[in-house]
Structures are given as C-alpha cells and as structure tokens.
N, C-alpha and C positions, 0 to 999 in steps of 0.2 A: 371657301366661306359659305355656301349657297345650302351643302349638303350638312352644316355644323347649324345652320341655325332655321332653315324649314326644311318643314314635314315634305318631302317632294313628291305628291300627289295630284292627280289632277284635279282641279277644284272647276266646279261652274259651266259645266259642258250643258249649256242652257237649248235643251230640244224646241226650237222652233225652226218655221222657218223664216224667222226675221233676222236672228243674228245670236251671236255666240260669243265667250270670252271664257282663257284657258288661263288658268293663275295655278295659288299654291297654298296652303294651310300653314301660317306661320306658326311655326309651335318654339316655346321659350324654354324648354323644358333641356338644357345642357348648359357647357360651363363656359364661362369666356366668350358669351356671345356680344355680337355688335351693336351698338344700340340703336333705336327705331332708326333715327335718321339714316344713318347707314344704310340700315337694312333697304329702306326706302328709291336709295341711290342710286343701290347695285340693282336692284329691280325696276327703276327707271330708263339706268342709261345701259347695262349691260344684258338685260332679258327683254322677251317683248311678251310679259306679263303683264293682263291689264287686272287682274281681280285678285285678293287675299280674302283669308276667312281667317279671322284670330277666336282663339276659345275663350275669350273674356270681355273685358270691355274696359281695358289698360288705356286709361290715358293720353300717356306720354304714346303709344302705340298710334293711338287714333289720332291723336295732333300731329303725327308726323305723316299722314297720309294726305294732310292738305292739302289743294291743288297740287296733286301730284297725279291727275289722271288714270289712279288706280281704285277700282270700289271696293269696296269693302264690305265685306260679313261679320259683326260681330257677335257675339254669344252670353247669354245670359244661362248663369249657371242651374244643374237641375234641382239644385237647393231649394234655388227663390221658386223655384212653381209656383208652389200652393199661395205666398203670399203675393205673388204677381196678380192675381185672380182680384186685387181687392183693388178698386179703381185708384185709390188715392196712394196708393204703392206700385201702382203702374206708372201715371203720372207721375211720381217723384224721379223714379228709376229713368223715365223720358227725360226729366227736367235736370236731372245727374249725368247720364250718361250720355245723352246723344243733343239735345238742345245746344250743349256749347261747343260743339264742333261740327255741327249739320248746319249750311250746306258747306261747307269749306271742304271738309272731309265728304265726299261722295260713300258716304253709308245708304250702299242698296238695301241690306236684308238686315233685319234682325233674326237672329238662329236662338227658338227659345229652347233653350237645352240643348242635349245632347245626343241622341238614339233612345232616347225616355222609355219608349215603350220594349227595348232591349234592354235595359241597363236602371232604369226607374223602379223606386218604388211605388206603393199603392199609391200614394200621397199625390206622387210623381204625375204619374198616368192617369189619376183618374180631373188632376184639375188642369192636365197637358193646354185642351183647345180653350177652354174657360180662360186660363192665362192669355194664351194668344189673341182671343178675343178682346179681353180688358186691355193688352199691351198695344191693338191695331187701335180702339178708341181713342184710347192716351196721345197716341200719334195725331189722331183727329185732332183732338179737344186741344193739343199744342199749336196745331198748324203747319204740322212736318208733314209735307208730304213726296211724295217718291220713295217713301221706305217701307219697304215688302215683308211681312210677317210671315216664316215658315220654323220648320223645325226638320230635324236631319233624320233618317232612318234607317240601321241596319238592315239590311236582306231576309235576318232574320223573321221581321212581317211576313214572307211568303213561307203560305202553303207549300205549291206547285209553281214552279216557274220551268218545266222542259215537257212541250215544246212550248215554245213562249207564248205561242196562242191560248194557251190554256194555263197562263199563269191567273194565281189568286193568292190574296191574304188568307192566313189564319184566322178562326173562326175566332178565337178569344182577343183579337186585336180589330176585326172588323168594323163594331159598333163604333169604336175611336175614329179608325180612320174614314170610316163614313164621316160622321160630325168632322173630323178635319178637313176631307176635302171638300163637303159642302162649305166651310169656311175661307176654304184656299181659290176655292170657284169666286165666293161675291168677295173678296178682297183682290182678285186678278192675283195673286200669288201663286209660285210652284210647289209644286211637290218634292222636298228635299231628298234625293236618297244618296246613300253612299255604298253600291255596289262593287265589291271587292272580287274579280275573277278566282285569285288568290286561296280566298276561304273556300271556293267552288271546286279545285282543283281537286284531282284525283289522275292516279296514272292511266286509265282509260280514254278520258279527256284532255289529257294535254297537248294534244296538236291543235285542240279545239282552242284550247284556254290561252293557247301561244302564237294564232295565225296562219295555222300550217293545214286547218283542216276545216272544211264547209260542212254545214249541217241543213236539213232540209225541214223545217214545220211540214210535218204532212198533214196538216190540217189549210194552213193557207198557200203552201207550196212555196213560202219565203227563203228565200238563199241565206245563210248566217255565213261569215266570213271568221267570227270570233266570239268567244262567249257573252263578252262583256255588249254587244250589241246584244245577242239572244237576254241576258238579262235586262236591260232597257226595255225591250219588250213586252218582257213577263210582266214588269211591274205597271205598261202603259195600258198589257189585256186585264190583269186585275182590277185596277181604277177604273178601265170600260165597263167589268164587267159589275160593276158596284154603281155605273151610271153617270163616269166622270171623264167621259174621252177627252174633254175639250183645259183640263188642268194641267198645262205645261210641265214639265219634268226637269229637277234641275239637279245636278250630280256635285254632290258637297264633296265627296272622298272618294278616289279608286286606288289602287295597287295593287 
C-alpha cells in the first residue's frame, strides 16, 4: 500500500543541531488509492514517520492529519504567485486553507510553489519572495503562529557545487535568492531544497553517489562519505558565500 500511494522520498532532513524529522511526500497521483484517513493510520501505527509534505492544500488531506502527531507541509500552487502578492488574497487563501484546521493539524510550513525558480515562469519568479512575504503577514494579521514560510528548490540553482567548499548559485538566480534568504533569515525559516544524488550521477561517480567511495574537499580537507552530503554542503558554502551561514537548511525531496 505505502509504495501505491507515496512518493517514497525523504522529506525534512532539518540541518540543525536541535532536532530532525524523516517523513514522505504524499503524492495522489495513481489509481485506487486509500483515502486520507487510512493513509494517516498506516503512517501512524505501522511507520515511524513524523512529517508529510502534500503538493496542494486538500482538505479532506489536512483534516485527517489532526492530532495525529504528524506535521505537515502543504503547498500552494505556482499559479497563485503573482496573486498571492496581494495582501487581501493572502489573507483569504490563510482564512481558506489553513485557519480551519490550525492548530489541530500541526501545519509547520507553508511551501509557496514548487521549484519556481526551475520550472516558473517570469510571472512566476519575479513575484516568488513578494508572495512569501504577503503570505508570512497574512499568517501575522490572522494570529497563526508557528507556521514557516519557505519554498523548495531544484539543485538546478547551483553554479558550482564540487568541491563543496566552493559551492555557488547561478548568477541569473542570485539577486532572488538573495531577497529570499534575507527573508528566510528575519522570519527564522529554512532554506527548502530538494537535492537529488540521482540527477548528479554519472558512471565516474557512482561509488560516490552509492556509499562506497569518500571524497576529500581539498580546500577544507573534509571527509565526504556520499554525494548527497557533499551536496548539502555546496548549497550551505553558497548561502555563506552570499552572507547567509546562519539559515538553516531543510531537505523537501531526495532520491
């Protein structure tokens, strides 16, 4: 049942050193699936998943996550951007989607889109943080609070990420994720990404990309055990190097 109705990915691999939680991307996308409740059950009593991330913001989805000790990500599509940006379409969409099920439903994040700046158009990207911003207000001016404003990002962003020391964003996405993280900074939010080893692979690399082979930053002389740590890194020396070491890092997608 587990592998018919989520995306089995790791979700929420939250880089601090306070605490961590490993879940799954619930995705509805096949035939014959089981309905929230269900789904809720088996992820209750037979996993020890404490986090989901859904790609919309379903209802019947989020009512079945109620006291059920599991948080939740849900997602605002990359349509609504541009009108999310307009305060009293923030606020509605707060007063729609998340007002009648918070706090019962433990919704930690709101995830505004999708990989936007991979997969957006102009529309998209250019009114990405402007939205976030109006949608963390909304949150304010409601009285909801404990709910984190980020958005997810393809790998795509980077430049350079080997050796990881000397990872950077792309110059044509920079000026954004500047203004994003100085926003992910004063709202204590993370930095969503979704590094995939996977996309990274090449047959040169695969002992790398599978566990089986260490690699050495010879810049900071750091041990890598596996890619997908050297990738973590890349994206933690790029955000440094933009002036943002202290913006947590939180992993929406891997496989």
């Amino acid at each position: 049942m587990a592998s018919k109705l989520l995306l089995l990915t790791l979700l929420l691999l939250h880089l601090s050193t306070t605490a961590f939680s490993i879940g799954v991307n619930y995705g509805t996308l096949g035939d014959n699936l089981p309905p929230p409740s269900q789904v809720v059950n088996f992820l209750k009593t037979q996993t020890i998943i404490d986090a989901v991330k859904i790609f919309d913001v379903n209802p019947e989805m989020i009512k079945a996550f109620a006291n059920s000790g599991i948080s939740l990500i849900v997602t605002l599509p990359n349509g609504d951007i541009p009108t999310i940006t307009k305060p009293r379409a923030a606020r509605r969409w707060i007063q729609q989607n998340i007002k009648p099920f918070h706090p019962a439903t433990n919704i930690r994040y709101i995830s505004v889109g999708t990989e936007v700046l991979h997969w957006g158009d102009v529309a998209q990207k250019s009114n990405l943080v402007a939205a976030m911003r109006t949608l963390h207000h909304a949150l304010v001016v409601e009285g909801i609070k404990g709910i984190k404003v980020s958005t997810p990002h393809s790998l795509g962003i980077m430049l350079t990420s080997d050796p990881p020391s000397q990872g950077r964003f792309r110059p044509e996405v920079t000026p954004t994720l500047t203004s994003l993280l100085r926003f992910l900074r004063e709202t204590s939010s993370p930095l969503m990404v979704n590094p995939y080893p996977y996309f990274g692979w090449n047959p040169q690399n695969e002992n790398y990309a599978l566990f089986r082979q260490t690699l050495v930053d010879p810049i900071t002389k750091k041990t890598y055990t596996n890619m997908f740590d050297g990738m973590m890194d890349s994206i933690y020396s790029a955000a440094k190097a933009l002036g943002f070491p202290d913006v947590n890092i939180l992993v929406g997608e891997t496989g």
